[in-house]
C-alpha positions as CSV (number, residue, x, y, z in Angstrom):
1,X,22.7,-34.0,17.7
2,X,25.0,-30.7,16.9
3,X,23.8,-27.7,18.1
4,X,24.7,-25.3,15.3
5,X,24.9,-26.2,11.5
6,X,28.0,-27.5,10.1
7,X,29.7,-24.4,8.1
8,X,31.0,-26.9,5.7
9,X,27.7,-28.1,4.8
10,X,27.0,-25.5,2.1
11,X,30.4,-26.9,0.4
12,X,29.7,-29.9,0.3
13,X,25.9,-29.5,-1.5
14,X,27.0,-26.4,-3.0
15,X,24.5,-27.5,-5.8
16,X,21.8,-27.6,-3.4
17,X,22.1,-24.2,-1.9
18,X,22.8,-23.0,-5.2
19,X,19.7,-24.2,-6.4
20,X,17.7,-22.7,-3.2
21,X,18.8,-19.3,-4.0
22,X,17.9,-19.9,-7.5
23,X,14.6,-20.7,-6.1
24,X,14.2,-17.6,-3.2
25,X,14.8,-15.4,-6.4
26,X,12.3,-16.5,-9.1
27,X,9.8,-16.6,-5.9
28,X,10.3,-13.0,-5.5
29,X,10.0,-12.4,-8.6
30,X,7.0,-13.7,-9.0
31,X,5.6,-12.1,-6.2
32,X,6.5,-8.9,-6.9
33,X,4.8,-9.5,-10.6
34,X,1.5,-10.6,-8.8
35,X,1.7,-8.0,-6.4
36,X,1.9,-5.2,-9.0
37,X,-1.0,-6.8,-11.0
38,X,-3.4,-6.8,-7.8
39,X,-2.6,-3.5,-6.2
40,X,-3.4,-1.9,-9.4
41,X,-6.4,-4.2,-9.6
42,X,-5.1,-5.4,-13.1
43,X,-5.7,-8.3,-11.9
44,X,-9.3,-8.0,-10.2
45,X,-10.8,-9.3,-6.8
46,X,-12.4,-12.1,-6.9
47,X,-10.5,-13.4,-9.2
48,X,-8.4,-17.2,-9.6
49,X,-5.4,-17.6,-9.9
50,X,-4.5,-20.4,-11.0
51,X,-0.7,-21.9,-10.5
52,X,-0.2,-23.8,-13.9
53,X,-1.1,-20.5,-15.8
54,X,1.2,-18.7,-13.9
55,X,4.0,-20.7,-14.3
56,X,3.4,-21.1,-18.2
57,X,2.7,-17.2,-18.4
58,X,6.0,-16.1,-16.8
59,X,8.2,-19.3,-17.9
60,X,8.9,-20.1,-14.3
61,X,8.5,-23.8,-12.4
62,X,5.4,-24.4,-10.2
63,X,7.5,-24.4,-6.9
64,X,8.7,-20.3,-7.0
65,X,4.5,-20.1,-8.2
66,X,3.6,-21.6,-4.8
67,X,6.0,-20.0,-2.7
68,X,4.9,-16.5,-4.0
69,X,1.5,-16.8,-3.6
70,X,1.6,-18.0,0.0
71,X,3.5,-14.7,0.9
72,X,0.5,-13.6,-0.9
73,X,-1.7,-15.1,1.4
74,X,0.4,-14.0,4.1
75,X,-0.2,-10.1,3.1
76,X,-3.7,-10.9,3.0
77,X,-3.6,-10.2,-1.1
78,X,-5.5,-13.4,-2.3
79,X,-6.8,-16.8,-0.3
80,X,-7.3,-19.7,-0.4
81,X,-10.6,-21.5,-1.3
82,X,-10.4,-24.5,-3.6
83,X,-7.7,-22.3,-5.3
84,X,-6.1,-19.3,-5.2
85,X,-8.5,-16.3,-5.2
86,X,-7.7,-12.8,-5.3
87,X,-8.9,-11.2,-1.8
88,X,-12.4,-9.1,-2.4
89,X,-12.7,-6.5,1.1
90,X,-16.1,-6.3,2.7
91,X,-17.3,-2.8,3.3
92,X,-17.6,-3.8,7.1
93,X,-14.0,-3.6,7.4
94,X,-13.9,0.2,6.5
95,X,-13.3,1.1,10.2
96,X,-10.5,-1.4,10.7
97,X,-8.9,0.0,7.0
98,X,-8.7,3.5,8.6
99,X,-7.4,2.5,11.9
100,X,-4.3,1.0,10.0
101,X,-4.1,4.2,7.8
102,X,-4.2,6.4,11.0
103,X,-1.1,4.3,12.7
104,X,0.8,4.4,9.6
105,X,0.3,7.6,7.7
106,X,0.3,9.2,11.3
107,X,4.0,8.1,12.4
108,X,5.2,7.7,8.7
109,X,4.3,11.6,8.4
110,X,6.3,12.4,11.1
111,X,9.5,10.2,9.8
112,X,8.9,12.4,6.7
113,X,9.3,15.8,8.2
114,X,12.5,14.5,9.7
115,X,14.0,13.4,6.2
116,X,12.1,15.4,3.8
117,X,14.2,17.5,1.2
118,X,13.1,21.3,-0.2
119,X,12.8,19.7,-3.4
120,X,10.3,17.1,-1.5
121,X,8.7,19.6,-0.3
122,X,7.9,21.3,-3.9
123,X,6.4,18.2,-5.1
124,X,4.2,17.8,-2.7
125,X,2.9,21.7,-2.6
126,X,2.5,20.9,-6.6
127,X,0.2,18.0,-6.0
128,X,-1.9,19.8,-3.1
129,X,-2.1,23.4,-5.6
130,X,-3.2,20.3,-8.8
131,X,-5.8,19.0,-6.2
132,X,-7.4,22.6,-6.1
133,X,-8.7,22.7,-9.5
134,X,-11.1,19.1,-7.9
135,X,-13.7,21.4,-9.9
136,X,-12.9,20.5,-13.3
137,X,-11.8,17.2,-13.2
138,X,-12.6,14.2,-12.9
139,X,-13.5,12.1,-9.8
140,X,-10.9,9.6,-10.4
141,X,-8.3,12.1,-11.5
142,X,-8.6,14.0,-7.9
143,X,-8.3,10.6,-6.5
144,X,-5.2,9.6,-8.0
145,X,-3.7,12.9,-7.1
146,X,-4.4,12.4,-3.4
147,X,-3.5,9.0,-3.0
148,X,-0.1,10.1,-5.2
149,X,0.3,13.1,-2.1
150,X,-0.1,10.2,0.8
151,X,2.0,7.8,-0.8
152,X,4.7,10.2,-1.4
153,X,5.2,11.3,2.4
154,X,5.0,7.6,3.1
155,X,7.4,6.5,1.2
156,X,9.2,10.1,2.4
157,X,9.4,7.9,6.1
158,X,12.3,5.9,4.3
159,X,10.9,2.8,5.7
160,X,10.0,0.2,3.3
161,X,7.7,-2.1,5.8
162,X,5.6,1.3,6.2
163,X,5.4,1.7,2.3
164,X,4.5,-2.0,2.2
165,X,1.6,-1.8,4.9
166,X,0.5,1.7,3.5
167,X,0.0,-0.1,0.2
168,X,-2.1,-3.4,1.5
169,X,-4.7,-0.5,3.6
170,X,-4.8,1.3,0.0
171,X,-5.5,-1.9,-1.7
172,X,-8.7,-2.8,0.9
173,X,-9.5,0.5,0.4
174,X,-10.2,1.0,-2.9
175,X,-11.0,-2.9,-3.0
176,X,-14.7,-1.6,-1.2
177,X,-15.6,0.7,-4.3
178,X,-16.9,2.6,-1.7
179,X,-20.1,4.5,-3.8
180,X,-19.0,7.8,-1.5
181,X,-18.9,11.8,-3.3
182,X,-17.4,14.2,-1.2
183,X,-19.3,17.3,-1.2
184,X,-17.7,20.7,-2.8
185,X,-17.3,21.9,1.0
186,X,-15.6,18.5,2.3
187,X,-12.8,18.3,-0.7
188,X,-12.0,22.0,0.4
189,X,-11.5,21.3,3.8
190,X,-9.9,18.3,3.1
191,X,-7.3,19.8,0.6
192,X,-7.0,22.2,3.6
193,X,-5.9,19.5,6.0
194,X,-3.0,18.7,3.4
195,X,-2.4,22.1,3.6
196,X,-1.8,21.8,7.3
197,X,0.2,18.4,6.9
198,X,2.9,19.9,4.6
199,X,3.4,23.0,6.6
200,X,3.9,21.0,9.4
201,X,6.3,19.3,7.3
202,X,7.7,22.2,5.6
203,X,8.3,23.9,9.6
204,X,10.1,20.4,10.4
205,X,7.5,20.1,13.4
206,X,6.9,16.1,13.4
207,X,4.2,16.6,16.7
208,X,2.4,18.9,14.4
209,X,3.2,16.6,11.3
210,X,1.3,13.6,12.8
211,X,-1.1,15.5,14.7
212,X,-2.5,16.9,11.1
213,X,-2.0,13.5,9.2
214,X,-4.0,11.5,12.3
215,X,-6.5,14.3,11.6
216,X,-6.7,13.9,8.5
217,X,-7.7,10.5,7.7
218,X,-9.8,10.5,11.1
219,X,-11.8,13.6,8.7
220,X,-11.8,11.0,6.0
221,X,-13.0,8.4,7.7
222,X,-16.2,10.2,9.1
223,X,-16.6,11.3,6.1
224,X,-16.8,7.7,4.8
225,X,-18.7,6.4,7.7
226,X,-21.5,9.2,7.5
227,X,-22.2,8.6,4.0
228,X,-22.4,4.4,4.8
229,X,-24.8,4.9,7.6
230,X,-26.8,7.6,6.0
């Protein structure tokens, strides 16, 4: 038996790796339709997926179907239990969520104050001077404007797996519909804490840049925990 693969294999079934590729890339593009649907929660936990009204919805074959959702499963997106299911998070796992958040936002922050730009910068002292006015608005509008500030120096790390991990601990996350209202006092101090983050950032100090972001989803995660247990 050889020990390598024959190089001229791929020209003599050049249908057959042609057909592959086809494949890999209607697979991806599945996934990446799916993924969209459930981080969003357009598509909603707990809810079946099923592979025939996949393929009929996007007008691809069942195989690319299969193959997506299985990296699906991989990512811890959806399961399977006599079917596909969409992946519901149990509250119980809140402590495990914010341990990931801590590794990631932590070191991601400090990649960010390495490659952050001025203009960065301003973006992110716009969202943090938007989240001030928490007072008149809405509790999903102050939540959407602090998830857009920790996704931003994330994806500010310029490393996609980190963006990809940061998205699957949002998705658990927000998954819970955790039933927790942070007090007048706690989104202050909180919006404080980004404060501290972006200066860090702003200074081009990465110890101080991770030291605040660790901090700052440790604060969260009290916060979380406290209201659970009370």
């Amino acid at each position: 038996m050889p020990d390598s693969i024959d190089p001229a294999l791929p020209e003599r079934f050049p249908g057959r790796t042609r057909k592959r590729a086809g494949t890999d890339l209607l697979a991806a593009d599945v996934h990446a339709r799916l993924r969209t649907r459930i981080l969003t929660f357009e598509i909603q936990p707990g809810s079946r997926l099923v592979e025939d009204e996949i393929s009929a919805s996007l007008g691809v074959g069942r195989t690319p179907v299969r193959e997506a959702l299985l990296r699906l499963q991989g990512e811890g997106l959806v399961s399977r239990r006599k079917g596909w299911v969409v992946e519901s998070t149990d509250a119980d796992c809140i402590d495990r969520v914010f341990e990931s958040r801590v590794a990631i936002e932590g070191y991601a922050t400090r990649l960010a104050t390495l490659r952050a730009s001025s203009a960065d910068i301003c973006d992110l002292m716009a969202l943090v001077e938007e989240m001030d006015g928490f007072d008149t608005m809405s509790r999903a509008a102050l939540n959407q404007l602090n998830r857009a500030f920790h996704e931003r120096i994330v994806t500010l790390s310029g490393n996609p797996f980190f963006v990809e991990m940061h998205e699957r601990t949002q998705f658990h996350y927000w998954n819970m519909r955790l039933p927790v209202l942070f007090t007048r006092e706690q989104a202050v101090m909180t919006n404080e804490q980004h404060r501290l983050i972006l200066g860090a950032l702003s200074s081009g100090d990465p110890d101080d840049a991770e030291r605040h972001a660790r901090a700052h989803v440790a604060t969260t995660h009290r916060i979380v925990r406290d209201a659970l247990d009370g």
